[in-house]
VOBA-1610 file (N, C-alpha, C; in pm, whole numbers, padded with zeros to 5 digits, always signed):
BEGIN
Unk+03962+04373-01354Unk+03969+04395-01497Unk+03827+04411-01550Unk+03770+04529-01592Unk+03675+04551-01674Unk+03664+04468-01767Unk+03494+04455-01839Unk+03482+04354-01952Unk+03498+04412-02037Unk+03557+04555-02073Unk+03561+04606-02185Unk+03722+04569-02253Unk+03777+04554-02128Unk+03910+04505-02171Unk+03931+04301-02204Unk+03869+04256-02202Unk+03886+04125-02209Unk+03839+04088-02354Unk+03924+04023-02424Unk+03875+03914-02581Unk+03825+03811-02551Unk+03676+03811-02619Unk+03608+03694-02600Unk+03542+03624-02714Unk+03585+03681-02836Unk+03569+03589-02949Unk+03684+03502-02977Unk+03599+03382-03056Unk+03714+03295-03053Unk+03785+03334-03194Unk+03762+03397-03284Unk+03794+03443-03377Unk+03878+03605-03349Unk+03886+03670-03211Unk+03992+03737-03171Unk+04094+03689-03144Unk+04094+03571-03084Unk+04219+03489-02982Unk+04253+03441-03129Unk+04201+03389-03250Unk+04312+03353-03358Unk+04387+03479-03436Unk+04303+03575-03451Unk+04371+03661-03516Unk+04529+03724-03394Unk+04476+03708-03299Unk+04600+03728-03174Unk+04742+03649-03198Unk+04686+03528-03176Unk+04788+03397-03185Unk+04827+03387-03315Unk+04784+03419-03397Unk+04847+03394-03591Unk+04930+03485-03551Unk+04934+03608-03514Unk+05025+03722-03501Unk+05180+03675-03506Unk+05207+03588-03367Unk+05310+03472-03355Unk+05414+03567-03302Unk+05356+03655-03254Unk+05454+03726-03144Unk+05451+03680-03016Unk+05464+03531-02931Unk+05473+03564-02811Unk+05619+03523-02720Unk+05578+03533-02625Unk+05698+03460-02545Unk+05625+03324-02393Unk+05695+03240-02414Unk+05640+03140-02299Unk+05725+03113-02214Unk+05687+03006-02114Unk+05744+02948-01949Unk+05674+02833-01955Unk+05753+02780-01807Unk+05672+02643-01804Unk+05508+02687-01824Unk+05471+02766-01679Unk+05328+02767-01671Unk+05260+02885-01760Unk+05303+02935-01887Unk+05175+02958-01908Unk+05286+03047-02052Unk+05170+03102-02176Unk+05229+03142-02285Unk+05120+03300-02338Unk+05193+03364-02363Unk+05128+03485-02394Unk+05217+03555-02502Unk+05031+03606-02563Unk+05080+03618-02740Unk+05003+03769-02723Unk+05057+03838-02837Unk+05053+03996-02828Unk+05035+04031-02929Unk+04934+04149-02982Unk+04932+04223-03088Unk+04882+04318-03053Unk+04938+04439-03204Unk+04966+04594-03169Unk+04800+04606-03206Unk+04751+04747-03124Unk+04573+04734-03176Unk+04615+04907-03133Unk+04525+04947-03254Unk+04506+05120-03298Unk+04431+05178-03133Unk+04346+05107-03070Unk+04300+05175-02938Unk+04358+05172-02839Unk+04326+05295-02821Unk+04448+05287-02641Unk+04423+05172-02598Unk+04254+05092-02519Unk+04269+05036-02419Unk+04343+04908-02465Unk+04409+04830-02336Unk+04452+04723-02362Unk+04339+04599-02351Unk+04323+04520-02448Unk+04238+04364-02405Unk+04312+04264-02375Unk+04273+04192-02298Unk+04357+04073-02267Unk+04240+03933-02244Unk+04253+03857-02305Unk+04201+03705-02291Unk+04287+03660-02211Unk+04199+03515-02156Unk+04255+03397-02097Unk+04230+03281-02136Unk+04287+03241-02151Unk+04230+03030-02189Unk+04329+02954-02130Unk+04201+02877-02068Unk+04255+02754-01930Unk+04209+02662-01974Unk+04278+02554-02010Unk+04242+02386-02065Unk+04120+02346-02013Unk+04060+02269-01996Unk+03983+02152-01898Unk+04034+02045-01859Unk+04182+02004-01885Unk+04297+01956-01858Unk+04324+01980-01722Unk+04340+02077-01675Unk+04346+02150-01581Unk+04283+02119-01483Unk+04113+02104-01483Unk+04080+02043-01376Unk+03917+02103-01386Unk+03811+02068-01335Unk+03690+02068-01295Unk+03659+02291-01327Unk+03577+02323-01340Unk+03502+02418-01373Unk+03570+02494-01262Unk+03532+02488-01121Unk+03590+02543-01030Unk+03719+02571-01034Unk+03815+02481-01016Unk+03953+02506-01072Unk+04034+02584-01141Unk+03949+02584-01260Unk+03937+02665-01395Unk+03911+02800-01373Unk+03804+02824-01286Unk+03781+02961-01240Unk+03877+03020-01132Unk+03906+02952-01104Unk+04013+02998-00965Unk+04163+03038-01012Unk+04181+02949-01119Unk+04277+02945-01174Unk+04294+03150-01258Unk+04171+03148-01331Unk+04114+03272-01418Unk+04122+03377-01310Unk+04072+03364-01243Unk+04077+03439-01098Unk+04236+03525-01023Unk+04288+03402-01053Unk+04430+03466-01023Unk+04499+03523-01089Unk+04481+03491-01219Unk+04561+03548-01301Unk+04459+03705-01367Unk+04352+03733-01341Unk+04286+03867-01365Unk+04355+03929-01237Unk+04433+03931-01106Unk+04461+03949-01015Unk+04614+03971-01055Unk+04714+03953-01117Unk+04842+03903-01152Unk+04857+04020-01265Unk+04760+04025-01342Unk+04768+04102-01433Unk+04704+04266-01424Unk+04587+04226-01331Unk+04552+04399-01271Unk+04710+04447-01209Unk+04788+04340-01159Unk+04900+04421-01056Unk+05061+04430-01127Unk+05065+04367-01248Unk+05145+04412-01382Unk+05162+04449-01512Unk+05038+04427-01569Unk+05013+04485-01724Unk+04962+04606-01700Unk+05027+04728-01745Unk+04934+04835-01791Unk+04851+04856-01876Unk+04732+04860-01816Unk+04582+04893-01892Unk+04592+04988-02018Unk+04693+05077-01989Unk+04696+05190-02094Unk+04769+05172-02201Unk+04788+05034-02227Unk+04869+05008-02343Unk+04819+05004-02528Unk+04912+05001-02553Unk+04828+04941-02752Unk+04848+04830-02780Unk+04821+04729-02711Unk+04847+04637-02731Unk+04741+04512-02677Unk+04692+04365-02778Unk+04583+04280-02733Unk+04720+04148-02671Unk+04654+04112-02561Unk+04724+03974-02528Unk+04604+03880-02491Unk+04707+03755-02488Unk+04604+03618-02480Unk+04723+03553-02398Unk+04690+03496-02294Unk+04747+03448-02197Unk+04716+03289-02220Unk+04775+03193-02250Unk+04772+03027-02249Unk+04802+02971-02107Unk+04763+02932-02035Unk+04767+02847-01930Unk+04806+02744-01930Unk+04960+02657-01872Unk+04990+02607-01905Unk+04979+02465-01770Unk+05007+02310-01793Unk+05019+02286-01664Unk+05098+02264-01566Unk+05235+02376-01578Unk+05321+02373-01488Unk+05247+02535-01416Unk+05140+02572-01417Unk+05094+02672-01334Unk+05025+02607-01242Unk+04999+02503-01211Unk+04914+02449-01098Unk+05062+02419-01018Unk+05175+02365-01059Unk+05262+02319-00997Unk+05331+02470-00942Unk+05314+02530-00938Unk+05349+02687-00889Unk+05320+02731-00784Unk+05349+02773-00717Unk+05300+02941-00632Unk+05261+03038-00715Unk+05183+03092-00610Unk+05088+03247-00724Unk+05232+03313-00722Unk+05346+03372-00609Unk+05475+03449-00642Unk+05517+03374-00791Unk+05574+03266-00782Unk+05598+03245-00902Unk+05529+03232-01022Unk+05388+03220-01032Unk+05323+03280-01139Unk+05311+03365-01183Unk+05362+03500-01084Unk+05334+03606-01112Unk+05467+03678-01181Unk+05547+03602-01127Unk+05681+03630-01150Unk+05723+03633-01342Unk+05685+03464-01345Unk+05640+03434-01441Unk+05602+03518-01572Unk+05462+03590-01538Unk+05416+03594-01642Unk+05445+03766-01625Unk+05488+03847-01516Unk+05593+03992-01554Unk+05694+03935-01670Unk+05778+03844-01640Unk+05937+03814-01711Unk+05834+03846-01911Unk+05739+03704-01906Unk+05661+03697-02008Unk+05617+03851-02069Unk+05583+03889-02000Unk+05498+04055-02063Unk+05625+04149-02097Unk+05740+04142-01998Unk+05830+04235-02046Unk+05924+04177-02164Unk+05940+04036-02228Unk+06040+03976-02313Unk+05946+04032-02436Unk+05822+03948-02429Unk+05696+04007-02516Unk+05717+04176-02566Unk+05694+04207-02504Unk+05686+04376-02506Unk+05800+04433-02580Unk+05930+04393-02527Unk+06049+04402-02599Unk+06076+04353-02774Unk+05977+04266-02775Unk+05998+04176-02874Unk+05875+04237-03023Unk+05774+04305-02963Unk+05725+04356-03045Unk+05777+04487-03089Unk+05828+04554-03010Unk+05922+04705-02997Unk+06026+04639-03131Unk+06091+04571-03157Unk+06175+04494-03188Unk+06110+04494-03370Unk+05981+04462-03328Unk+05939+04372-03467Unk+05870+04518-03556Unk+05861+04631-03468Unk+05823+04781-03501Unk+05908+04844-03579Unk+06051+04822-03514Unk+06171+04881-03543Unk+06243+04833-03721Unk+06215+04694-03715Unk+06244+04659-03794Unk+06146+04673-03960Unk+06025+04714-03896Unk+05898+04740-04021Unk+05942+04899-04040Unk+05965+04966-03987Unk+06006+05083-03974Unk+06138+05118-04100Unk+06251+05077-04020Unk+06341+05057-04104Unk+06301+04944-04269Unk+06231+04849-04270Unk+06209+04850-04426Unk+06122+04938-04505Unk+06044+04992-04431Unk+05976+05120-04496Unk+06110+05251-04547Unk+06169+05258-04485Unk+06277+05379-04522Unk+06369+05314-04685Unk+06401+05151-04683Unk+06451+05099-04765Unk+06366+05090-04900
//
């Protein structure tokens, strides 16, 4: 994942999360908003809950890995991925599993919230 695609203000990740579009799982919660540029950004935030610096990175690690191999880059859309701590209790399959189910309920759900701004504009 390029750094051009990643949110790293902390004042992006709120305007993300106020949005209050997401969908969650045990291990982990991801929040979505529509953004005018093609590329897609995506944040991560991993507790310190979680465990020692290393951890933390390994943890970040997998999931830039999870998400190169299911989110399309070419989307309109910003996400922020929450890390939760039923992701340590996981397998990477089921993390990954995971956070596809997450991106496609998400995805559906903003399609959803389009449709409906749409239709009150016609009203």
């Amino acid at each position: 994942m390029k750094k051009k695609n990643r949110v790293k203000k902390a004042q992006e990740f709120q305007t993300i999360i106020g949005n209050r579009c997401f969908e969650s799982c045990k291990s982990m919660a991801v929040y979505v908003k529509e953004r005018a540029e093609e590329e897609t950004r995506i944040g991560i935030s991993v507790s310190k809950k979680m465990g020692c610096a290393v951890e933390r990175n390994k943890i970040k690690r997998q999931l830039r890995m999870m998400i190169h191999e299911c989110i399309l880059i070419h989307d309109d859309l910003d996400y922020i991925i929450l890390v939760r701590a039923g992701f340590k209790e996981q397998s990477y399959q089921e993390n990954k599993k995971d956070l596809e189910r997450c991106v496609k309920k998400v995805k559906i759900r903003i399609r959803l919230r389009q449709n409906e701004e749409i239709k009150n504009e016609k009203v």
